[in-house]
Each structure stands twice: as C-alpha cells, then as structure tokens.
NUFITI-931443 format. One record per residue (C-alpha): x, y, z. Coordinates in steps of 0.5 Angstrom, whole numbers, padded with zeros to 4 digits, always signed. Example, Ala and Ser with C-alpha at 12.3 -4.5 7.8 and 13.67 -1.06 7.14 Angstrom:
residues 2
+0025-0009+0016
+0027-0002+0014
//
This chain:
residues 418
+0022+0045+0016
+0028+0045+0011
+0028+0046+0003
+0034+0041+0004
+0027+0036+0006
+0025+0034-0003
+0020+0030-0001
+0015+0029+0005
+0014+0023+0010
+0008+0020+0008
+0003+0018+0012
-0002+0013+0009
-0009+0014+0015
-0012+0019+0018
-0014+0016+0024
-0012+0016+0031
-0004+0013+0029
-0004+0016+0023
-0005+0024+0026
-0002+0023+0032
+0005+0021+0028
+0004+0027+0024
+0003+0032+0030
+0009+0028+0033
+0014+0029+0026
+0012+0036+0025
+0015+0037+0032
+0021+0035+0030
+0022+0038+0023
+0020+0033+0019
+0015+0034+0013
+0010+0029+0014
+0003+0029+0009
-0002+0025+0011
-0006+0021+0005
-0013+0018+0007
-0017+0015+0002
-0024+0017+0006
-0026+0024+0006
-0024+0026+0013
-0020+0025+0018
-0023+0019+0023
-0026+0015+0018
-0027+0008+0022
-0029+0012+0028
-0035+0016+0024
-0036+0009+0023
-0038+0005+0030
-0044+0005+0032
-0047+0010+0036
-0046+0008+0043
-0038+0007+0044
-0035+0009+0047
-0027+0009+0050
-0026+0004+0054
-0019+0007+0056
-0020+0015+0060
-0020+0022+0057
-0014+0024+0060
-0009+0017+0058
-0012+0017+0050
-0010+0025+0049
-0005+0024+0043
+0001+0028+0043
+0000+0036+0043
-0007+0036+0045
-0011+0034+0050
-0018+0032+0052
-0023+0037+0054
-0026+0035+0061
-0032+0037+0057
-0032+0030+0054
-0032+0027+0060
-0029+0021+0063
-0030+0016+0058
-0030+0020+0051
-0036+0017+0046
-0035+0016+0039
-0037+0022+0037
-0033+0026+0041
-0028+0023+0039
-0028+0024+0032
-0029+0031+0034
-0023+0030+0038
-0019+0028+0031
-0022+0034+0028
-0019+0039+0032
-0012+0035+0033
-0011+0035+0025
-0013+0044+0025
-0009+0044+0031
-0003+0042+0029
-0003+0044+0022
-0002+0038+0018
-0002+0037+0011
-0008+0033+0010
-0010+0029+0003
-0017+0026+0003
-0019+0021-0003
-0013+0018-0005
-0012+0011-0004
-0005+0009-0004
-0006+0001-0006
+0001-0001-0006
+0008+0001-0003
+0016-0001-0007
+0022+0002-0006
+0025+0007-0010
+0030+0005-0014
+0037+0010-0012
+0036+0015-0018
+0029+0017-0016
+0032+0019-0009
+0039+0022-0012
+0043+0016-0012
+0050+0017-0009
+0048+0023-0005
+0042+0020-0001
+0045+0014+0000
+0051+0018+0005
+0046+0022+0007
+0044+0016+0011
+0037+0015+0007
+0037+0010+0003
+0033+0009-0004
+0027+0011-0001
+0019+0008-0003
+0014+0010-0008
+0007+0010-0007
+0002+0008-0012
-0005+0011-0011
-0011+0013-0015
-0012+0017-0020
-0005+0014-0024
-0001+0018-0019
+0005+0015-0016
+0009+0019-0010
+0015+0019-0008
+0017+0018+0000
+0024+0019+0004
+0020+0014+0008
+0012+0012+0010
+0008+0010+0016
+0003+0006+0015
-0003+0007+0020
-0009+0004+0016
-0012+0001+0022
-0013-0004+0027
-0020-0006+0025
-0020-0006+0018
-0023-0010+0013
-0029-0014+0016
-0028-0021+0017
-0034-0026+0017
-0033-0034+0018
-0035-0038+0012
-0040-0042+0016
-0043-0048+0012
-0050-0046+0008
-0048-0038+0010
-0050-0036+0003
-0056-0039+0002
-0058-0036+0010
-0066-0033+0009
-0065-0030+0015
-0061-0022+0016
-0054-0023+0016
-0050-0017+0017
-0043-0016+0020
-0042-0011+0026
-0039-0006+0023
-0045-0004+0019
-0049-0005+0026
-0051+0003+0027
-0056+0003+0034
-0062-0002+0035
-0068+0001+0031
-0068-0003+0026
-0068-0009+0031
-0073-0008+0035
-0079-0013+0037
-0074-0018+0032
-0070-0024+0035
-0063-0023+0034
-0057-0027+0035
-0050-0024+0036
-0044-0027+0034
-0038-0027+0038
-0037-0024+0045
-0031-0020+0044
-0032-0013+0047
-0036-0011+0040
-0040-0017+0041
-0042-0016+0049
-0044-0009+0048
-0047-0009+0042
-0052-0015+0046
-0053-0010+0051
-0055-0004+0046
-0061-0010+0043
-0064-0012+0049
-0063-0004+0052
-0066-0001+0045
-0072-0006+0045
-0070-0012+0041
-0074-0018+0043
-0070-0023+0045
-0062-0023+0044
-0057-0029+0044
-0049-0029+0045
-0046-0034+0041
-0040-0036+0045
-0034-0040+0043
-0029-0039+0048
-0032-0036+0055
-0029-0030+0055
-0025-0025+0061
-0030-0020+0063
-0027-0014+0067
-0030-0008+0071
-0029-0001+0066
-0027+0001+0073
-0027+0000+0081
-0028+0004+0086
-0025+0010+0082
-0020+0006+0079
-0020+0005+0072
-0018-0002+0069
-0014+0001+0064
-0009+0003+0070
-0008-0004+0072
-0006-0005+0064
-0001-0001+0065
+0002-0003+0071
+0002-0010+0070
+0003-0011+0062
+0011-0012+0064
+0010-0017+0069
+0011-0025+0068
+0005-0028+0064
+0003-0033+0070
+0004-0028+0075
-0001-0024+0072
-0006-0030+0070
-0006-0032+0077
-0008-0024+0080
-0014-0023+0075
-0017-0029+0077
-0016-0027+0084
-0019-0020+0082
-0024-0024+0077
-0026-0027+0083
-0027-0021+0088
-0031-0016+0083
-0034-0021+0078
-0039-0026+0079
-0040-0032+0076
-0044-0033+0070
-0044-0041+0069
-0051-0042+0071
-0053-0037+0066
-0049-0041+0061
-0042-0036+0061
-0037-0040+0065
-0030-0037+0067
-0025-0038+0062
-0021-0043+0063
-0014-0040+0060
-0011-0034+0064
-0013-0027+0063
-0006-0025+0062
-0005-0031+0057
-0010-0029+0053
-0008-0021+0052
-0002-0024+0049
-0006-0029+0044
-0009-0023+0043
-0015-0023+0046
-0017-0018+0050
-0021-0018+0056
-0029-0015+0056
-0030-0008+0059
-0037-0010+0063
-0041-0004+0061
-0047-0007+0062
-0046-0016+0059
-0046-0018+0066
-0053-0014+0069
-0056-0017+0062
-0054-0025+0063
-0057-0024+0070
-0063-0021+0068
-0065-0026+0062
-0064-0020+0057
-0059-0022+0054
-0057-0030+0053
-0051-0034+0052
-0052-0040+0047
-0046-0045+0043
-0042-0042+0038
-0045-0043+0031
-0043-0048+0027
-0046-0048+0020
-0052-0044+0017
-0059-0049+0014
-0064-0044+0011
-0067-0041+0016
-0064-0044+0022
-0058-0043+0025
-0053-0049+0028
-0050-0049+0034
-0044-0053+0037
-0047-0056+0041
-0053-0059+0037
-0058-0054+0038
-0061-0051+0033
-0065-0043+0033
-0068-0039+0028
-0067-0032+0030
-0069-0026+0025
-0063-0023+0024
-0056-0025+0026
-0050-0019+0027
-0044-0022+0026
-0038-0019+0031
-0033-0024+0028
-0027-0018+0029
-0023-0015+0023
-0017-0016+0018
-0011-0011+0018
-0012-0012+0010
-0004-0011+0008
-0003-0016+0004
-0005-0012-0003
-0002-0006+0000
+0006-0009+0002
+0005-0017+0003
+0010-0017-0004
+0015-0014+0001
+0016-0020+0006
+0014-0016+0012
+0007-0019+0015
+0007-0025+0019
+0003-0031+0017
-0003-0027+0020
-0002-0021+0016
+0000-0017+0022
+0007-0013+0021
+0013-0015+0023
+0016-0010+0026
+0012-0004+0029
+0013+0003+0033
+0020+0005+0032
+0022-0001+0028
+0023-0003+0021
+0024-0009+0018
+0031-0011+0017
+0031-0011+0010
+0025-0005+0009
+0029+0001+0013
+0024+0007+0013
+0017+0003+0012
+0014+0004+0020
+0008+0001+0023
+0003+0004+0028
-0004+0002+0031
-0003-0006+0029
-0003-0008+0036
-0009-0008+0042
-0006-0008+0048
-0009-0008+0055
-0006-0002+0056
-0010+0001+0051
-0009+0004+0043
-0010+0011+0045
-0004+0011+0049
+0000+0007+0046
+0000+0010+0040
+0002+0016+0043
+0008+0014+0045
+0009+0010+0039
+0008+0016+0035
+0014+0020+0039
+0018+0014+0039
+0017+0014+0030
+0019+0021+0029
+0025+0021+0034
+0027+0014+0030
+0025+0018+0022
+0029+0025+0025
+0035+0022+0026
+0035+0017+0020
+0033+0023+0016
+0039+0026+0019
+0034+0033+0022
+0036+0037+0027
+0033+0041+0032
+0034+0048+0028
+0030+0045+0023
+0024+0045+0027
+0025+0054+0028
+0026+0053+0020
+0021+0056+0016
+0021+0055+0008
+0017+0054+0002
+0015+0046+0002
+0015+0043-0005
+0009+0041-0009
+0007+0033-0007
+0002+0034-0014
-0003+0033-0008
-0008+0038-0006
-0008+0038+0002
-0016+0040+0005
-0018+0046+0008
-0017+0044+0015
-0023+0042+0019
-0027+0047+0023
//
C-alpha cells in the first residue's frame, strides 16, 4: 500500500460480500476500511436460526484467499460459517470499524478530493459518508454490501395488527422450543419458509401449515453425489426456455409430486422463475414432511380477523402463532435512494464491477440470489471490484509490495477477532 492512498475505499458491511471485496482490494494495494454498524463480522449470519445451513458446497462458498476447513463438511451450517467470517477478516488483516452505522452516502465536492489534481488522477470528486456519532468520512470510492436480506418485510394484511394470536417474522425465528405442542402457521414456502416448517413439525410443535401462494420449484440439494448447485452453474447462461424445459424434466425424475397433498407443481418454469427472482427450494427435509402429513399446505393468507387467520381460498384457521417468512427488503433508500441508483424495487442498478453512470466510484455486491449460488458469486465479484477500483485509482501492482504508514480515518479499527 502507498501513502500516495489519502484516503481508504470504504466498505459499508462486514458480511460475507463486504470482507470478501476487502480481502480482494488489499491484494491489489488498495486500502479498504470495512464500517459495520453491528458489533462483529457476520451480523446477519449470527442472526438465522440454528438449523441453516449452506445450501451451496463447502468447497464453491470459499471466499477469495482462504477456504473452507473439511472439518465444516459438505454443507457448512450457520455456525460455521459465522466462525468462517471470523477467521477471514483475522486472516487477511482487515481494518475493521464495528458500531458505526453509515446512514447516508454523497459525493464529495472536487475540493474535498484535491480538486484539479484528483480529477487528472482519474478518481473524480470522491464520496462522503455520513455516520453515527456526527462523523463524516471521506472515500476515494465505496462498496456498499449491506445485505440480501436486510430489512425484514411483513405484508400489511387486513386486520394485522389487531391480530390476538403470536405474529412474528422469520428473522426473529431461532429454533422450535418455544413452539412446541402450539399450532403454528408458516407463511411463505421460500426456502426460509420450507425449512423453518420442517424444523417445527421435527422439534415438536403440534401441527404446522405452510401458507402457499404461488406453488414453488422444490429441488434435490443433491443427487447421486451431484450438488444442484452444479447444475446452477452450468445452466445459468443457457436460454431460459431451454432451461425451464430441462428442470421439468429433471423435476419429473427426482421429485415427486405433491398435488394430492395440496402442492402442485408450479406452473411457470424453473428457469423463469430464478429470473423474476424466485429461487427454487432446496429439499431438506419439505418434501418427506407433506407426504407424512407433518407438515401442511393451506391457501396463501389473505386477511387476519381476531384470532382467525383468512385464507384465499375462503377458509379460515386459528393457529396459535403465525411465523411470517415473507422474505426481506435491501433497505437502500435512507441510505443512497437521493443518488437515482435503485430501481423501482430498491435493488442497485448496477452491481459487481459496474457502477452507475452518473455515480462512478459507488459498487454494489450481494444485492443479487442467483442459482449459482451467493457465496460464489461474491467471490468473484469481489475480485472483479477490486480490479475495476485498483485501475480507476490508478494503483499498480508494486504498490501491493509497498509497505507504509496508513493515515488516521478518525476510526478505531477492532482487534481482529480470535
């Protein structure tokens, strides 16, 4: 790294995108300070419920620099990988700034960046960031990697809030224990919704119904040794008609079907679906669950009325507790919706090594689920960013055998964690 570097990249989240850019920039020379608002790396991670676990291989979720031990096996659970994280940013040496929430992202007027001389350096004006405590950074550039599943998102049904039964979103879900011998309804039949069913009906709550409204893709996590994230990889580039007609067949062959048991095979194509943005279910146990009875498809719910819970197709129910896995916001707009680069669902416009036209120097990672797998893919968004920010910067390759006194941020950085 070189003192010719006044001022870092800043990398706003400490997650799985937000280290893996950092480990990736370092690399490359670049000074990158990772600013997460919790008080350690993984936030959302330490967050899931305890029975998660990757649904992509140990050995394709690595992030750049390190991989996996063996010892987490095939399929890494959430503790695992928040131990993972852990390792990586000690690993890697990264400047790390926890409790510090940046809350709004502008561009730097050209004085603060130097003016003239930034401008022919190829930089431009820069970006400041606002954060708690009344500090105000300034960035030769910012990665925002905030999260996939950020704010939690719980539809405003009818007669919600008057609701007497337990409401409570998925993300506040841990493990079954305070559910067991209780009715519970699940909402939304996402992979979040699936497993956390499975996780009910196996941890002893009474009875448990799946609210379904749109019959998803359920696929093997693996077949024969052959991990369905593979086929992902192989099959994400190929046209979407063709790939809609070969997971129906392949649907066919390794997935029974659930109409009887009131889970029809979905109408639209698998591959049609992933690009509206619905990723198929990882059979981890849903499909062994509705044949037994354990867990139950019902209508999608509609409306809520005292105790009862409304269905869309007239019924109505009265479970004890209703766990909404009704899927998350990116929550952007506080933070950059001024700048005019989200689109009308507050997802980035630009992601990986692109940056808006009229916002160069602001990159997005981990904004996308595709079926090749997050980890994956932002490990190799990573390398792609720091190649796209060391050449805009204008650092070269000595700069990585560089060693030099780094300037204060006005930040603490944490111990790096054991």
């Amino acid at each position: 790294m070189s003192s010719t570097q006044p001022r870092p990249v800043y990398v706003i989240g400490a997650g799985p995108g937000g280290l893996a850019v950092a480990a990736a920039l370092r690399a490359r020379g670049v000074r990158a300070v990772v600013v997460e608002k919790s008080d350690g790396v993984g936030a959302s991670w330490r967050g899931h419920y305890d029975r998660l676990h990757l649904h992509t291989t140990r050995r394709l979720s690595a992030l750049p620099g390190l991989a996996m031990p063996r010892r987490f096996g095939r399929w890494v659970s959430r503790a695992d990988v928040v131990r993972y994280l852990e390792k990586y940013a000690e690993f890697h040496e990264l400047e790390l700034v926890t409790g510090v929430e940046v809350t709004r992202i502008e561009r730097a007027p050209a004085a603060a960046d130097g003016g003239d001389d930034a401008a022919a350096a190829g930089e431009g004006p820069g970006w400041l960031l606002h954060a708690s405590g009344g500090r105000v950074l300034a960035g030769r550039a910012v990665v925002v990697a905030t999260g996939f599943n950020h704010t939690p998102r719980l539809p405003d049904w009818p007669g919600r809030d008057t609701y007497t039964g337990a409401l409570a979103h998925a993300a506040a879900y841990r493990d079954p224990k305070p559910y067991e011998g209780r009715d519970v309804l699940v909402v939304g039949a996402g992979n979040t919704g699936a497993e956390i069913a499975v996780d009910l009906a196996e941890g002893g709550a009474a009875r448990v119904r799946l609210a379904v409204r749109t019959a998803p893709h359920i696929v093997r996590r693996s077949t024969a040794g052959w991990p369905a994230q593979r086929t992902g990889i192989l099959v994400r580039r190929l046209p979407v008609r063709l790939v809609d007609r070969l997971g129906a067949l392949t649907a066919k062959a390794s997935a029974p079907d659930l109409t009887a048991y009131g889970l029809p095979r979905p109408e639209s194509g698998l591959y049609s679906r992933v690009r509206q943005g619905a990723i198929p279910v990882q059979d981890v146990g849903l499909i062994a669950a509705v044949r037994a009875g354990t867990v139950e498809p019902v209508a999608a719910v509609e409306a809520f009325d005292g105790a009862e819970v409304v269905l869309a197709d007239g019924s109505r129910i009265t479970p004890d507790a209703v766990v909404a896995a009704t899927g998350y916001r990116r929550g952007l707009e506080g933070l950059i919706g001024h700048l005019g680069v989200l689109d009308e669902r507050g997802r980035p416009l630009a992601h990986g090594r692109r940056t808006p036209a009229h916002a160069p120097g602001l990159y997005f990672t981990g904004f996308t689920n595709p079926i090749s797998g997050m980890f994956r893919e932002m490990a190799l968004d990573a390398e792609k960013i720091a190649k796209a920010v060391a050449r805009r910067l204008g650092v070269r390759a000595a700069a990585r055998r560089a060693a030099a006194h780094l300037p204060d941020t006005g930040l603490r950085p944490v111990d790096p964690p054991a």
